[in-house]
Backbone as a chain_set.jsonl record, in Angstrom:
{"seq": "XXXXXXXXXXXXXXXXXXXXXXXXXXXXXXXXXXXXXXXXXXXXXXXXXXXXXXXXXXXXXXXXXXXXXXXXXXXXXXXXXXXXXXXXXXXXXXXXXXXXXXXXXXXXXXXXXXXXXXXXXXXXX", "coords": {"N": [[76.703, 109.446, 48.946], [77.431, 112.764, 49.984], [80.075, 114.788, 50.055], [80.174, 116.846, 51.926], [78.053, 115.817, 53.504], [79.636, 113.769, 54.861], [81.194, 115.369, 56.47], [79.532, 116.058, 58.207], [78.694, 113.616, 59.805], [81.484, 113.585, 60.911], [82.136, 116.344, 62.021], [79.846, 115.87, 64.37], [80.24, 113.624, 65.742], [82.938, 114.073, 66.37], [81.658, 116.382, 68.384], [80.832, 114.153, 70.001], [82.776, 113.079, 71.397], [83.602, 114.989, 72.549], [81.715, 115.735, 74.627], [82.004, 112.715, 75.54], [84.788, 113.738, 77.227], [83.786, 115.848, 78.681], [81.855, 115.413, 80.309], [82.941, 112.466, 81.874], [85.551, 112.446, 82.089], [87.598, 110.997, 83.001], [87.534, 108.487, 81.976], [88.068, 105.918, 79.444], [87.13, 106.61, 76.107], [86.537, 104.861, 74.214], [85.876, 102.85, 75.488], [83.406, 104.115, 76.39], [81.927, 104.279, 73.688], [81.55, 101.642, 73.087], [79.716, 100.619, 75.464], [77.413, 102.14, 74.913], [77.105, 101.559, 71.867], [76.449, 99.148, 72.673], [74.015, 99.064, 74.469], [72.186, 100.203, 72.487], [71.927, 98.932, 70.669], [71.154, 96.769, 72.652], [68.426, 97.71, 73.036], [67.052, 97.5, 70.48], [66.496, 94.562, 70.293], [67.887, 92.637, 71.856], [66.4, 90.597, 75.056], [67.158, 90.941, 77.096], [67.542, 92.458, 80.471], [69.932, 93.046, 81.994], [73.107, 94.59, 82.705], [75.927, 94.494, 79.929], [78.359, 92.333, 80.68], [82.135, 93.499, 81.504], [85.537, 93.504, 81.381], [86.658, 95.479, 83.666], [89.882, 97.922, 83.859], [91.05, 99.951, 86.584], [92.631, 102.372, 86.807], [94.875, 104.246, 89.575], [96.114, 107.21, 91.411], [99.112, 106.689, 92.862], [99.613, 105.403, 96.278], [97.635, 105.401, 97.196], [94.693, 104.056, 98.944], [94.528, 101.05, 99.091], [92.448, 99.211, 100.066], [90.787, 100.359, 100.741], [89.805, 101.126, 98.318], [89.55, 99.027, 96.878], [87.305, 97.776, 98.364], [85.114, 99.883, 97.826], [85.057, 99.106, 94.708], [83.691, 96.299, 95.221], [81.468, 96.887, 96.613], [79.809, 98.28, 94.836], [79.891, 96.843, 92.664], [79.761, 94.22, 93.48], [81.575, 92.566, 93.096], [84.901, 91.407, 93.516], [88.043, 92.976, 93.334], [91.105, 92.204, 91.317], [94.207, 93.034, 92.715], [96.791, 95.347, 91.109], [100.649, 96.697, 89.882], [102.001, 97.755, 92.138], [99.189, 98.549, 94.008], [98.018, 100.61, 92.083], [96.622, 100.006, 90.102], [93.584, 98.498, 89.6], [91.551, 95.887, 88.926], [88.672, 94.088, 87.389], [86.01, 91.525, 86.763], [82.866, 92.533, 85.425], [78.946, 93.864, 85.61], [78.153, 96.168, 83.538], [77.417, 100.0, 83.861], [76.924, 102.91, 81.814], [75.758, 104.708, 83.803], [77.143, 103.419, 86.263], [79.829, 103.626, 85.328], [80.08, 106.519, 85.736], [79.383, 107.012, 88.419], [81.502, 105.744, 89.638], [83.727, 107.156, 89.051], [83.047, 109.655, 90.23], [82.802, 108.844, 92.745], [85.631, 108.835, 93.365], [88.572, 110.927, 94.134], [91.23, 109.758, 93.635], [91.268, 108.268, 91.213], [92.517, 107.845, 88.05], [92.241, 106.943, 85.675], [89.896, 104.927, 83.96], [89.244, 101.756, 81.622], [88.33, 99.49, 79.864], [86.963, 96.099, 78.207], [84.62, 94.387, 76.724], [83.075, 91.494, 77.698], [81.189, 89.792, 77.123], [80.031, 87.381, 78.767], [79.765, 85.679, 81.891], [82.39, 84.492, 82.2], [84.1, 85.556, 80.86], [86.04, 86.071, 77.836]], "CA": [[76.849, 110.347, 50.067], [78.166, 113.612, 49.583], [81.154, 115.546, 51.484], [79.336, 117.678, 53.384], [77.298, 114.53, 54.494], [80.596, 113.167, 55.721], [81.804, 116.079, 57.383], [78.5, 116.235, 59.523], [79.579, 113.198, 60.377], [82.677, 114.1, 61.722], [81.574, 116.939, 63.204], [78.852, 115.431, 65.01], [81.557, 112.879, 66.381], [84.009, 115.439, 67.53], [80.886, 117.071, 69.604], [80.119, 113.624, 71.259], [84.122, 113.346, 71.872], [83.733, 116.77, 73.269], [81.05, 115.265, 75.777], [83.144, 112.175, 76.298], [85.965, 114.46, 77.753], [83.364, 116.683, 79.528], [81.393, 114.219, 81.679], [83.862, 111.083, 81.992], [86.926, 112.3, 81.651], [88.843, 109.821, 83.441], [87.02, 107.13, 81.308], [88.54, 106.1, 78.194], [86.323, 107.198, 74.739], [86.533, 103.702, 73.36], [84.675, 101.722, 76.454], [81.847, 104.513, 76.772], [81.209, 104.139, 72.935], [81.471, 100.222, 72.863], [78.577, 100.701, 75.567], [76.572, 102.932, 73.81], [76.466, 100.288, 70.961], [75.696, 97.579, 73.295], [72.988, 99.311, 74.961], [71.448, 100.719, 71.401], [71.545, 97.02, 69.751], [69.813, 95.87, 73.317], [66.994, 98.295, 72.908], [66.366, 96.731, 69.155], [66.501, 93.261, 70.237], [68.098, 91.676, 73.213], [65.265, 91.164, 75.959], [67.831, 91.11, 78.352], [67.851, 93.744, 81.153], [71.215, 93.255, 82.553], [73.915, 95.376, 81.676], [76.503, 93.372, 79.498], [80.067, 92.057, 81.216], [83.104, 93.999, 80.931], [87.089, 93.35, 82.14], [87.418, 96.986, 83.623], [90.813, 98.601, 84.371], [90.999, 101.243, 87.067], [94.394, 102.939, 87.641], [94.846, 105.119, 90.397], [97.302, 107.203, 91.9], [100.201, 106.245, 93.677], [99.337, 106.077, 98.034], [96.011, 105.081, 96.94], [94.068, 103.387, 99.947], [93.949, 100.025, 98.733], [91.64, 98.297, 100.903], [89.263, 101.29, 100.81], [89.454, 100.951, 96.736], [88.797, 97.136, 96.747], [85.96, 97.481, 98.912], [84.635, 100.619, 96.888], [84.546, 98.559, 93.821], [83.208, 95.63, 95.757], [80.378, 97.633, 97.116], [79.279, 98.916, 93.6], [79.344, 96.201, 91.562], [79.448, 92.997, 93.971], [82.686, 91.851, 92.596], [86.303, 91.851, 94.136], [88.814, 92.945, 91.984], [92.811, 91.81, 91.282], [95.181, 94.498, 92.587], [98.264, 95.176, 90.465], [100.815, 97.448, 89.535], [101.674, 98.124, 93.747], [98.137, 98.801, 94.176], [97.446, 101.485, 91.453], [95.784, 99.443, 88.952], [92.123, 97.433, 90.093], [90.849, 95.137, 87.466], [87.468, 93.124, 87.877], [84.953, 91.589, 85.929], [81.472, 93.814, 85.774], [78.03, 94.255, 84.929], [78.974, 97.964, 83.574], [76.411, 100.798, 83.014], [77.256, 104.432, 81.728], [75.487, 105.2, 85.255], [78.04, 102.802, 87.046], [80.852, 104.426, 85.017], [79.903, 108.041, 86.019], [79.362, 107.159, 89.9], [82.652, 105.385, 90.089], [84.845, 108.156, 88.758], [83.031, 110.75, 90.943], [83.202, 108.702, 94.242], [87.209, 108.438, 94.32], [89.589, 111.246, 93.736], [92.404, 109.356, 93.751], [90.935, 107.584, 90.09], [93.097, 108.653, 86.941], [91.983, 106.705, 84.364], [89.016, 103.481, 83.279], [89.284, 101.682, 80.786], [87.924, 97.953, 79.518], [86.877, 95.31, 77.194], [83.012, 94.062, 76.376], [83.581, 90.066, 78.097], [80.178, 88.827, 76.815], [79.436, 86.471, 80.265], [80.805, 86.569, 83.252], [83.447, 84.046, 82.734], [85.02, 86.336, 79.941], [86.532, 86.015, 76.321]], "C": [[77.85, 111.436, 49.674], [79.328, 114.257, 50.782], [80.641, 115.893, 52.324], [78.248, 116.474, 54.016], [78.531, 114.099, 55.818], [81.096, 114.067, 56.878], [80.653, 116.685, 58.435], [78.539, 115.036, 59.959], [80.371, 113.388, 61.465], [82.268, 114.69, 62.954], [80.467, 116.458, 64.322], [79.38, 114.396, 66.077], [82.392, 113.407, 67.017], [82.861, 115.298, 68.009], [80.708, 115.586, 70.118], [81.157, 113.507, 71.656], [83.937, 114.074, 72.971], [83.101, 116.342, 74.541], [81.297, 114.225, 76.745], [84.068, 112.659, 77.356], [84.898, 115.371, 78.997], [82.879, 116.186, 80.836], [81.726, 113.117, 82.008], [84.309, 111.166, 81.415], [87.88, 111.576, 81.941], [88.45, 108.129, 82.761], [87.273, 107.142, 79.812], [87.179, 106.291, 77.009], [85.769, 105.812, 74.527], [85.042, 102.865, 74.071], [83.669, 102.609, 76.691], [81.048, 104.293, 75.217], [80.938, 103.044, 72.954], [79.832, 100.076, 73.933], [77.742, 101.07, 74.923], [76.095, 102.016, 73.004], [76.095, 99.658, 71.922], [73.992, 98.433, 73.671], [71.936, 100.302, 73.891], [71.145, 99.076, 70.463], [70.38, 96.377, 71.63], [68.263, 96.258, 73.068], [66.546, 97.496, 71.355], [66.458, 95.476, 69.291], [66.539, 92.291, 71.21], [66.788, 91.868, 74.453], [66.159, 90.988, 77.079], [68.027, 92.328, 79.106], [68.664, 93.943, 81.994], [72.255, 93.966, 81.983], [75.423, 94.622, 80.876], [78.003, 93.261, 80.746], [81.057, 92.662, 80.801], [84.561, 93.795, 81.852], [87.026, 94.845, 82.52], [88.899, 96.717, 84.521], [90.232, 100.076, 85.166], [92.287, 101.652, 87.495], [94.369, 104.457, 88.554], [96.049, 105.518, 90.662], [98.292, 106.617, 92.593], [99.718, 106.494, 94.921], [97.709, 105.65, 97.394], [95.508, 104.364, 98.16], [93.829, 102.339, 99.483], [92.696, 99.028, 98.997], [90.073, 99.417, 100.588], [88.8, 101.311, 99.187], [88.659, 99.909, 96.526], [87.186, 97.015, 97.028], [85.561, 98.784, 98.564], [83.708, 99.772, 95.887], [83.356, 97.455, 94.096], [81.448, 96.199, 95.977], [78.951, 98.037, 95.705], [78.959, 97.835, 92.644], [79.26, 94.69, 92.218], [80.574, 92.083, 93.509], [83.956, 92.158, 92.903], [87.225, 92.271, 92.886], [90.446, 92.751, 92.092], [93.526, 93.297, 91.894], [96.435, 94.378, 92.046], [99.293, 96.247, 90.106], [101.424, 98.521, 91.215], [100.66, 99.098, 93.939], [97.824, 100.264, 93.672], [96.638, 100.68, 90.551], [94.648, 97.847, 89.425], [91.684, 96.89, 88.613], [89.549, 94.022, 87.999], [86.417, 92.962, 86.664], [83.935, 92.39, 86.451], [80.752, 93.814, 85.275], [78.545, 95.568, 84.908], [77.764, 98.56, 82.735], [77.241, 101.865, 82.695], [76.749, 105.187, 83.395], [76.851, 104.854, 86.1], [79.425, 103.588, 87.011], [81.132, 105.778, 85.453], [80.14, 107.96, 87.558], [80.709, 106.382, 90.558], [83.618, 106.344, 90.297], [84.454, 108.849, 89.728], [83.535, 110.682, 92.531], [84.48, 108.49, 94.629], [87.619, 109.152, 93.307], [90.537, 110.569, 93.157], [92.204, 108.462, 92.011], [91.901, 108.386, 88.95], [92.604, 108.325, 85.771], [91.279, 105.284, 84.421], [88.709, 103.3, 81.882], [88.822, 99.788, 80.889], [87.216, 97.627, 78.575], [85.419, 94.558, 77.805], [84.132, 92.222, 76.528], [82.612, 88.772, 77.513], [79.443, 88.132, 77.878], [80.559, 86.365, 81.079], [82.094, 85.441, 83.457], [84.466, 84.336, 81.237], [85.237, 85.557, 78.805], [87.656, 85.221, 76.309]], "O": [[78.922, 111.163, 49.135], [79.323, 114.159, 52.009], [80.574, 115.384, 53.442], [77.792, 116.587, 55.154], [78.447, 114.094, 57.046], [81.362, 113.645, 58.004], [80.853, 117.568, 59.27], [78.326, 115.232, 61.156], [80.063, 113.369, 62.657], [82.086, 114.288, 64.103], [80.583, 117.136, 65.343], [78.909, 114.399, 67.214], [82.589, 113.217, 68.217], [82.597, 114.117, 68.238], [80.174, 115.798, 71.206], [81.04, 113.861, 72.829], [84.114, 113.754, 74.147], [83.759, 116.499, 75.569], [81.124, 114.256, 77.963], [84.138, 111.993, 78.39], [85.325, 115.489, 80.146], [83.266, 116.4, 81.984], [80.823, 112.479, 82.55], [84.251, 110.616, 80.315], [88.915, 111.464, 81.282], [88.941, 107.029, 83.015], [86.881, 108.021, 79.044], [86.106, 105.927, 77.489], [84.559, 105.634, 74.666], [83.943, 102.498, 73.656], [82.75, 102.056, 77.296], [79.826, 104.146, 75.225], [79.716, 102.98, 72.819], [78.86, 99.544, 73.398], [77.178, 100.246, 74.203], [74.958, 101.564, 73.137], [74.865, 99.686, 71.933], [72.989, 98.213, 72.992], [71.054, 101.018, 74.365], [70.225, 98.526, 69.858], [69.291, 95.804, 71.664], [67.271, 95.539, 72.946], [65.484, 96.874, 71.392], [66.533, 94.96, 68.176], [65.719, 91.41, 71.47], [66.296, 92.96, 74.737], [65.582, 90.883, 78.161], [68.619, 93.258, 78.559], [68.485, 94.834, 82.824], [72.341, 93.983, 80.755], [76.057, 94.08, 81.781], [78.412, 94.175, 81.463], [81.183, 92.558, 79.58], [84.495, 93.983, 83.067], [87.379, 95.578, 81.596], [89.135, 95.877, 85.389], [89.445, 100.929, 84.756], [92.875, 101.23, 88.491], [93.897, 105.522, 88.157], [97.037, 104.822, 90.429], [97.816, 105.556, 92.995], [99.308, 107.643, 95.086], [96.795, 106.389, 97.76], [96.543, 103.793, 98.505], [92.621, 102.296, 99.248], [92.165, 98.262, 98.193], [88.883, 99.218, 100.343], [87.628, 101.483, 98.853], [87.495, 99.827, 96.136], [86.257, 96.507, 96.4], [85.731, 99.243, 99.694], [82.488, 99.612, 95.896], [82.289, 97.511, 93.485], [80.466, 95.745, 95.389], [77.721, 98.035, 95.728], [77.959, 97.853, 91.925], [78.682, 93.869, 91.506], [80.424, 90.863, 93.574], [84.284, 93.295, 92.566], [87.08, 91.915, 91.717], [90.982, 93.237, 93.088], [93.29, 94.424, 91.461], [97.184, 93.461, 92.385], [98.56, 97.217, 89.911], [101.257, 99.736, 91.319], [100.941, 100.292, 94.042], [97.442, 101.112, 94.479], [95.569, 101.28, 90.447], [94.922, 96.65, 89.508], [91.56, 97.464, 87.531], [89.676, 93.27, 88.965], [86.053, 93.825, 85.864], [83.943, 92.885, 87.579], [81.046, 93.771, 84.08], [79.179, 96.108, 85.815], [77.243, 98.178, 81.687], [78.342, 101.87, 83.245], [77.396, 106.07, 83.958], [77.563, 105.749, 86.555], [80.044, 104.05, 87.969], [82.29, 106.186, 85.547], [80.982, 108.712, 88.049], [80.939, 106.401, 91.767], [84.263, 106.485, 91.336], [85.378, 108.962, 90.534], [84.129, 111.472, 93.265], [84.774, 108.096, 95.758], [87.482, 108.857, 92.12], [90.702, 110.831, 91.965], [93.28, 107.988, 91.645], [91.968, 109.61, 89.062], [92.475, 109.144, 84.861], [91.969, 104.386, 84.904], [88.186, 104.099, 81.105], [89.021, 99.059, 81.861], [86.698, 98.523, 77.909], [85.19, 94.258, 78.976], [85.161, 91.843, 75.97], [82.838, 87.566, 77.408], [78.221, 88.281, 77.91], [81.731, 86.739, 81.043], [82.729, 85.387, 84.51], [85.284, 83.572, 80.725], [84.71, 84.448, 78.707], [88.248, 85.005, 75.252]]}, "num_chains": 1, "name": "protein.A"}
């Protein structure tokens, strides 16, 4: 493989970065690529059509509506989630899509930042 192989590469990486940041920006890089793989290895193999388990973090501002967060998440994915952090930071297990991810961030201002870990089944790693 030659340089200029590598550095299309790169570049090609920056630009999905770039798209990272553009359309789920409050969602960390790491957990939309770790999907990505998952849901590119299911299409070649897994016949499963659930979306895999993930621990998410959601940290919110400070004054956040707690109750109206809880039952947000609740609503969306069917799962309560821990509150911590005096109710800025929601954590819950999750079936988690890139859809799910997108319609979370949009439906609550008050969101700063998601982030989480691939759990495998739903009684985690």
């Amino acid at each position: 493989m030659s340089t200029d192989e590598l550095q299309q590469i790169r570049r090609v990486f920056q630009g999905l970065q770039t798209l990272y940041q553009t359309y789920l920006p409050k969602v960390d890089p790491a957990l939309i690529h770790d999907l990505l793989i998952r849901e590119l290895d299911k299409k070649s193999g897994d016949t499963s059509t659930l979306p895999p388990f993930y621990i998410v973090e959601i940290k919110t501002l400070k004054g956040t509506d707690q109750e109206h967060m809880k039952n947000m998440i609740f609503d969306k994915t069917g799962f309560l989630p821990s509150i911590h952090e005096n109710g800025t930071q929601y954590v819950a297990n999750m079936r988690l899509s890139l859809e799910l991810l997108k319609e979370t961030c949009e439906s609550q201002e008050d969101i700063v930042r998601v982030t989480g870990d691939y759990t495998g089944g739903i009684g985690g790693r």
